[in-house]
N, C-alpha and C positions, 0 to 999 in steps of 0.2 A: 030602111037601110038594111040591107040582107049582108050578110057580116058570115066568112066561111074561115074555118080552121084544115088548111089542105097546105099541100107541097106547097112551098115557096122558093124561086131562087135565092142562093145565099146573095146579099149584101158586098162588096169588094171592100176588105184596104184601102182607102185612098189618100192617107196623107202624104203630101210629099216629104217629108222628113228635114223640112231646108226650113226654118223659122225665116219671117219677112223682116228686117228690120224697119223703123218708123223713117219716113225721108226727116231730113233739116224744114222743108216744105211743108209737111204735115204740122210738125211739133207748132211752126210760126202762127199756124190758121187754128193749131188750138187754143194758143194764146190769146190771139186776137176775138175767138168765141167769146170767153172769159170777158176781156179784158172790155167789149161789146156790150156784155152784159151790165159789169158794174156800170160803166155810164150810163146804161139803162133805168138802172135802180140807184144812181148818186151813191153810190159806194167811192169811198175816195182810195181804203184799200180794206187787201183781202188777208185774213191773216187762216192759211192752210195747213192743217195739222197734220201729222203722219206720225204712228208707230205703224212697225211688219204686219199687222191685220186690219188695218185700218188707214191707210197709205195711199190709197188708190187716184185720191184727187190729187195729191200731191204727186203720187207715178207719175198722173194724165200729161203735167206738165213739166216736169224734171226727167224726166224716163227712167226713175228707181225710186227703190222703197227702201227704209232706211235700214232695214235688217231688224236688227235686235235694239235698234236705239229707240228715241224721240226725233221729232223735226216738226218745223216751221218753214214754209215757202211765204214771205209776204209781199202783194202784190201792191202797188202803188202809179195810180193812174199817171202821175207825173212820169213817170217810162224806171224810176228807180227801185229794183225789188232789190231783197236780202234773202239769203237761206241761211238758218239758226240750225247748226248742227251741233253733235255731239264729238266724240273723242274721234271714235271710230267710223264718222262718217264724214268728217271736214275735208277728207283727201275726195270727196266725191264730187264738190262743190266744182270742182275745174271742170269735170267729164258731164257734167248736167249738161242736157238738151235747155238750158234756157238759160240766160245771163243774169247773175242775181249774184251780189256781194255776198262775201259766206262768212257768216259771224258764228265765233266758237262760243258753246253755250254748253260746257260739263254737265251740267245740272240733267242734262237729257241723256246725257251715259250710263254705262252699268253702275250697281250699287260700290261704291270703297273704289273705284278709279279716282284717277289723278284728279282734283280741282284746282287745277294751276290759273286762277283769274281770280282776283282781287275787286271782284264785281259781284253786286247782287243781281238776280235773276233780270229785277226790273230797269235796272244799269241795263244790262245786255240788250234786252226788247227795246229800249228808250232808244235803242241807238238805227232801227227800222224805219225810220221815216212814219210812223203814222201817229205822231203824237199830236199835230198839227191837223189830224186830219177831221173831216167833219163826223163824216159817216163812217163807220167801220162794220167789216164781217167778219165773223168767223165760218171755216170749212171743217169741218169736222168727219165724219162719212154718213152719214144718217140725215136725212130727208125727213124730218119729223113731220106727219098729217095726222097727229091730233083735233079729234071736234072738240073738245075739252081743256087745253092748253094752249097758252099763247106761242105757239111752234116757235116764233120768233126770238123766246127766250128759254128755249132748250139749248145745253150747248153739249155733247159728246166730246168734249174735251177736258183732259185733268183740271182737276178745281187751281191747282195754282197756276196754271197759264192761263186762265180765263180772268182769276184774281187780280193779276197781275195788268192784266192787258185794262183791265177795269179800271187801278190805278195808277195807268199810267195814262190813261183817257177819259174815263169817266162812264157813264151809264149807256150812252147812246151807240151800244155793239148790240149784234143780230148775227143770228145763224143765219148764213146764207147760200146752208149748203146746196138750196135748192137752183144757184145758179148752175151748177154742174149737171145734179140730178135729178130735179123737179121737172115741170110741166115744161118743155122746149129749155131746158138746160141744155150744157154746150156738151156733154158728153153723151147723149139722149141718141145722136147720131154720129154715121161714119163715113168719113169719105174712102174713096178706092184701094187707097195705103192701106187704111186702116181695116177695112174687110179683107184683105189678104191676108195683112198682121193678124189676124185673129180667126181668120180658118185653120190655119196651121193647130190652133191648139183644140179649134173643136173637132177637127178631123182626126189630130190625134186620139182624144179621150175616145171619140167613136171606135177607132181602130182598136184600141186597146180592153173597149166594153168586148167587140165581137169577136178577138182572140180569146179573152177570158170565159166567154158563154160555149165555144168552140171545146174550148179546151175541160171544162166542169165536167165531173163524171163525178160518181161515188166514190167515195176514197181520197179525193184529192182534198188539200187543208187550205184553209183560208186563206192562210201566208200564202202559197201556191199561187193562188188565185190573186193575191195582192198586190204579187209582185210581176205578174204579166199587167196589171193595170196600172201600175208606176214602170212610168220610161222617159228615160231620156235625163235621169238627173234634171225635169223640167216643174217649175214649182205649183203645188196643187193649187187652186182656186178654193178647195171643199178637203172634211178628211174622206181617206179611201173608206170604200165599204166594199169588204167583201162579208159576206156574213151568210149563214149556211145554221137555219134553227133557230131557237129562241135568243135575240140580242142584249146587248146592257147588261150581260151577265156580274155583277158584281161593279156597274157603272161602266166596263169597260168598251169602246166603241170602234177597238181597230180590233186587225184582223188577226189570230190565235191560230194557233197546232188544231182546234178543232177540225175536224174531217166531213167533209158533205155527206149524209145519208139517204138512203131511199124517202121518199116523202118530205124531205127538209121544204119548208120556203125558206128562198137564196132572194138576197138585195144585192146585187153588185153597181157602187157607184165609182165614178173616177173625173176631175174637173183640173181642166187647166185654163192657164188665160184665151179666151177668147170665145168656150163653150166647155160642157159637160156633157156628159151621156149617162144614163141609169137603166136598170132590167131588174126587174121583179117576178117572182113565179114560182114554181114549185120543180124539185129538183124527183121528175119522173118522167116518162114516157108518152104516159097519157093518162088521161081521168081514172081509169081501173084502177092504177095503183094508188089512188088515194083513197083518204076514209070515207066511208059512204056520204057524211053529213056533208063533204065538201066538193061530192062528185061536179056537182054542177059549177063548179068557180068558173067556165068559161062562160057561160048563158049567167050568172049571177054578177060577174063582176067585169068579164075579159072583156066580151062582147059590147058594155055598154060604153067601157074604156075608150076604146079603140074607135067605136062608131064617133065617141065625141072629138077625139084627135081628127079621126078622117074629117067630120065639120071643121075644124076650126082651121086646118088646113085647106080646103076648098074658099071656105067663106073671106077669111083673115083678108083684108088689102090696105094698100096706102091710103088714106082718107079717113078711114071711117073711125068712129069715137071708141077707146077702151069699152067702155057700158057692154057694145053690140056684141062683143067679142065674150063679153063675160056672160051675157043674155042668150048668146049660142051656145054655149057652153051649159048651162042650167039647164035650158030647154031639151037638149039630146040626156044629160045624166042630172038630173036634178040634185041640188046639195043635199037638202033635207034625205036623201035616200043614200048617197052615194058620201055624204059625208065629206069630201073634199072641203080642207076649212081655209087654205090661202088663198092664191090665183091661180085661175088658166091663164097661166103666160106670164114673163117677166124679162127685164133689157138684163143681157150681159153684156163684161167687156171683159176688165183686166178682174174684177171677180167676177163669182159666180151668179152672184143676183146683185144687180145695182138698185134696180130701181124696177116699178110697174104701177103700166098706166092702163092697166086689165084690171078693173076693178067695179064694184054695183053703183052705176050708173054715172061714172066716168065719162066726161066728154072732153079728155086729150086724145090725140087723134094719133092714129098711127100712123107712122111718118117712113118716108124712106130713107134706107138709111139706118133702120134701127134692128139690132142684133137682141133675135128673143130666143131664151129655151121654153119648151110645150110643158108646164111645168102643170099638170095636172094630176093632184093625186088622192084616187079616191080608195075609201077601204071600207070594210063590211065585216062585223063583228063573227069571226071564229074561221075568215079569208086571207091569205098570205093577201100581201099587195099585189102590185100589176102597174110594170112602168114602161115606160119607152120613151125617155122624154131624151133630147137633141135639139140641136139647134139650129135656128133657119133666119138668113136676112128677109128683112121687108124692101123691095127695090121699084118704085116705078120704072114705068117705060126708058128716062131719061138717065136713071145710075143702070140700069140693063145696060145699057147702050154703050155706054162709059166702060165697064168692068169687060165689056166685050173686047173693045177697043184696045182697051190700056192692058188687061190681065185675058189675055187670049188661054193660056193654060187653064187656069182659075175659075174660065166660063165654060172651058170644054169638061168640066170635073161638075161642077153646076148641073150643067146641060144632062149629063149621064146620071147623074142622080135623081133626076128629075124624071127620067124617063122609067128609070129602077119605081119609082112611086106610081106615076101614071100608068105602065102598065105592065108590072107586077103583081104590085098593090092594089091595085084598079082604082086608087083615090084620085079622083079629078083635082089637081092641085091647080091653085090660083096661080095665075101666072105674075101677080108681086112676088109670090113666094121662092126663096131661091135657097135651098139646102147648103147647112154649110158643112158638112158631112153624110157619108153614105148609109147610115142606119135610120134615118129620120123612118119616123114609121113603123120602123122594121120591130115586130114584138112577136116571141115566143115563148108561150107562157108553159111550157113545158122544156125544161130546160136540158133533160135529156134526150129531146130530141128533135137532134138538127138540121133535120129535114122538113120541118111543117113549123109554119107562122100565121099569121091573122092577115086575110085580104077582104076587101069586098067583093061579092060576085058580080 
């Protein structure tokens, strides 16, 4: 694969700046995903946990997160659920996308607010319908795949709701988070709502990576930089990075009065719901201005980067098993040399990394329908890094067709970035592949200058 650092067209803006909201339609078929599942698995019900960083199962199907509280969504196949709220989130319980009795439960409030309920914790839970039940789960956000523990008694949720649920039931509860986010979990994929809902926030981080790389020069401070990659008062996924020189100065991880220099390496990340976008590189011109030991970063590190995205972008389709994806991926940049120690590749949605089924010798299958960032990142001892990672749907022929149909905007915006890849970029992209923003690909590893990126010849 012959791999050139030459002129490239800039990349477009393309978010439409309008957020999609979820239909009443969507939210009912997420339910019923769910709800599909526990009968699958004789779950009688689900007991779904949420605080603000850890919420996301419980967004999937109430369509919020509790802010700064605690919560409970509990599901009961009998068709009767409950939402266990706190002070400041019981008034939410009416505007929830899904019908579910809302029982006040203080205990999940800030510290020294009111405790105006003359009940213990497990009084309040007792009153959820699943005391009677046979099977129970809990959700938590975490997917535990332990070869060494019994995943099934991991629980990521505070020890006195799990305590509790324990004595108010007995022994026979199970993480099950895996109904959402494991192997054909119900949030694993998306329908056509739900890929518009969530272009919107990957196009945005994209736009907002390639104002800020646009905009970088010498002189300008991180804050600068941080705050063209926050927009929209819209909530992060990830923290910002803008960072410009050596990082963690003193533990710290956002962005400072520090000012970009010659020869800096610069991380810029930025992540909303739906997708994230990141750029890595050195903040100069071209290889001359750096120090000799690192003239070569582009033939040492860039080069092998980018060759391994262009693969995994060609090859990637509906069908085929995680394993193959991660075995194209070793085979173009080998770990042992290139040091990348997560995955190529992972599902987003409302966070930044849900789950991934990119992994050694994986046989879940990639599915249509499912929203990945190109999450590869390799580094080489005494080398800035080197990223371009974005985000792109997996679609066979039959959601193609659908998103054409239903989202005619949405496929003319696809279509054009696809074509910005195919020949700009001259990466032969798979046609599953459907960009859900216009930098996919797009890497310039010199970041002062805005005229030249990495193609294939």
């Amino acid at each position: 694969m012959k791999i050139q650092y030459e002129n490239v067209k800039l990349p477009e803006c393309d978010c439409t700046n309008i957020p999609v909201q979820l239909t009443d339609e969507t939210m009912k078929e997420r339910l019923n995903k769910v709800l599909d599942r526990m009968n699958c698995e004789n779950f009688d019900s689900l007991v779904i946990y949420a605080d603000l960083e850890h919420g996301n199962n419980f967004e999937y199907l109430t369509g919020f997160l509790p802010r700064f509280e605690e919560a409970l969504l509990i599901l009961n196949t009998n068709g009767n659920h409950y939402m266990v709220l706190g002070n400041e989130n019981l008034n939410k319980a009416s505007k929830a996308r899904i019908k579910a009795t809302p029982i006040h439960c203080p205990y999940f409030s800030l510290p020294n607010q009111p405790m105006d309920v003359k009940k213990g914790i497990k009084d309040i839970l007792s009153q959820c319908g699943f005391d009677k039940a046979s099977k129970v789960g809990i959700v938590g956000w975490k997917n535990f795949t332990s070869n060494y523990e019994d995943n099934s008694q991991l629980f990521d949720v505070p020890y006195y709701i799990v305590d509790t649920i324990r004595d108010i039931f007995g022994y026979n509860i199970y993480n099950a988070t895996r109904l959402f986010i494991g192997d054909n979990g119900a949030r694993c994929t998306n329908n056509v709502n739900e890929i518009v809902h969530y272009e919107f926030g990957a196009a945005l981080a994209s736009d907002c990576i390639l104002k800020a790389m646009n905009h970088l020069d010498v002189g300008v401070s991180e804050m600068e930089l941080g705050d063209i990659l926050n927009a929209y008062g819209q909530k992060n996924s990830v923290v910002t990075i803008a960072a410009s020189g050596p990082r963690f100065i003193k533990a710290n991880i956002y962005p400072t009065n520090n000012t970009v220099k010659l020869k800096d390496p610069i991380s810029l990340s930025i992540g909303y719901k739906g997708g994230f976008s990141s750029r890595a590189g050195y903040a100069v011109h071209d290889s001359s201005e750096l120090d000799e030991s690192v003239q070569d970063y582009l033939d040492a590190l860039v080069k092998p980067y980018f060759a391994s995205v262009a693969v995994w972008l060609e090859k990637i389709h509906c069908g085929m098993p995680g394993g193959e994806v991660y075995d194209l991926v070793e085979a173009t940049m080998p770990k042992a040399e290139y040091n990348w120690s997560l995955c190529p590749g992972h599902l987003t949605a409302d966070e930044e990394w849900m789950s991934s089924n990119i992994y050694e010798n994986s046989q879940e299958l990639v599915q249509s329908g499912m929203l990945y960032q190109i999450d590869i990142i390799p580094s080489k001892a005494g080398y800035a890094g080197t990223s371009a990672e974005s985000s792109v749907l997996l679609a066979d022929e039959n959601l193609r067709k659908q998103i054409e149909q239903e989202e005619p905007e949405l496929w003319s915006r696809i279509q054009k970035r696809r074509e910005y890849i195919i020949h700009e970029l001259n990466i032969p992209l798979n046609d599953d592949v459907l960009p859900m923003c216009s930098t996919v690909a797009y890497l310039r590893p010199f970041l002062l200058n805005k005229d030249k990126a990495m193609k294939l010849q």
